[in-house]
C-alpha positions in Angstrom: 0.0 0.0 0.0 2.4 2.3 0.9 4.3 1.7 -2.9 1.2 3.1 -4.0 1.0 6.0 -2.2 4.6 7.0 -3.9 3.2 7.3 -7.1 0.9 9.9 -6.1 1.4 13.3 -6.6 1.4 15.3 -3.2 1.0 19.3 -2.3 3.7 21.0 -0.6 0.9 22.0 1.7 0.7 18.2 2.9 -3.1 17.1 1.8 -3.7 15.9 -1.5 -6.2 17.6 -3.3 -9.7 15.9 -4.2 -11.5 17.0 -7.3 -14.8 19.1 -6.2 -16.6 16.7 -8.3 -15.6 13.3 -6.4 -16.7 15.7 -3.3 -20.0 16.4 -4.9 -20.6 12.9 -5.5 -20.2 11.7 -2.1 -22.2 14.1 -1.0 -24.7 13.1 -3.0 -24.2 9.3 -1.3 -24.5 10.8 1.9 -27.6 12.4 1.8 -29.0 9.5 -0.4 -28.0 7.0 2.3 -29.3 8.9 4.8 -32.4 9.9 3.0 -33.1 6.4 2.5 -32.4 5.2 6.3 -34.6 7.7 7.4 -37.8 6.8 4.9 -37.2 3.0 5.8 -37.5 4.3 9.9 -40.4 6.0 8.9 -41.7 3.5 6.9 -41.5 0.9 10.0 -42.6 3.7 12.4 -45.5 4.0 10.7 -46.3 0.2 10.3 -46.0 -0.5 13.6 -48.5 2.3 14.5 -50.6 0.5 12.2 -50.5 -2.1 14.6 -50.8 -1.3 17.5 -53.6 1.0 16.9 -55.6 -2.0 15.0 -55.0 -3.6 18.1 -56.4 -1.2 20.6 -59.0 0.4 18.5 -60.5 -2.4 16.3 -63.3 -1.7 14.0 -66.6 -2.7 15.2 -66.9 -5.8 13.0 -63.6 -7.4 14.3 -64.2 -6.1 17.6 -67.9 -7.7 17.9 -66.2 -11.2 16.8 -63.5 -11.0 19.4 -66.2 -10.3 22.1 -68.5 -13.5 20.8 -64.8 -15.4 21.1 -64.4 -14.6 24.3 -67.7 -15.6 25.3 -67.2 -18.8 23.7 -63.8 -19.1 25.9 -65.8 -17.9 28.8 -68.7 -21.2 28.6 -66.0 -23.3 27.9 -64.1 -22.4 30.9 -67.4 -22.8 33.5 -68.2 -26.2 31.6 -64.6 -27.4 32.2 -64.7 -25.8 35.6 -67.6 -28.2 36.7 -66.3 -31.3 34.9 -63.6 -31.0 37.3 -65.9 -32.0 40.4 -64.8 -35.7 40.7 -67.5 -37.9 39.9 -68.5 -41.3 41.4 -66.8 -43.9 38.9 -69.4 -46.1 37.3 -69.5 -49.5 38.7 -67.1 -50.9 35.0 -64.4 -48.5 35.8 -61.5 -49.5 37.3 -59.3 -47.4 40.1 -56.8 -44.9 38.4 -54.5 -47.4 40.3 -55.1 -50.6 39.3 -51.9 -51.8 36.9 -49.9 -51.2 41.0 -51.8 -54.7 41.9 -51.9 -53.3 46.0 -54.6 -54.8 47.3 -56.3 -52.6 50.2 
């Protein structure tokens, strides 16, 4: 790298000169890239909004179905609720214990 450097031509002032044009072009790549990150942000800003506001403030269509869901989760949960009561075992069931052969 540094044979390369030889070659080129440097000022007495000690800092080579860049044409204005290579400045003006990354310029130009600056404020492109930039431009673009911050559309892109926006852009993901925007969509997440989108979201989260469909999430809180649902139209009244979707909300309506969530509520009859919920009221289907609700009647499931008191049927399971009282299928949990134990139950007498009918007389052809066995004892949840019965493969441990103990007799009583």
């Amino acid at each position: 790298m540094q044979a390369l450097l030889a070659f080129l031509p440097r000022p007495e002032g000690g800092t080579a000169k860049v044409p204005r044009e290579w400045v003006e072009a990354s310029d130009w790549f600056v404020i492109f890239t930039l431009g673009t990150l911050l559309f892109l942000l926006g852009a993901f800003a925007m969509w997440a909004w989108l979201i989260w506001r469909r999430t809180t403030r649902p139209e009244p269509h979707i909300q309506l179905l969530m509520e009859l869901e919920d009221e289907e989760h609700a009647g499931e949960a008191r049927t399971s609720a009282s299928a949990e009561e134990p139950e007498t075992p009918a007389p052809w069931e066995q004892s949840p214990d019965w493969w441990k052969k103990v007799d009583p």
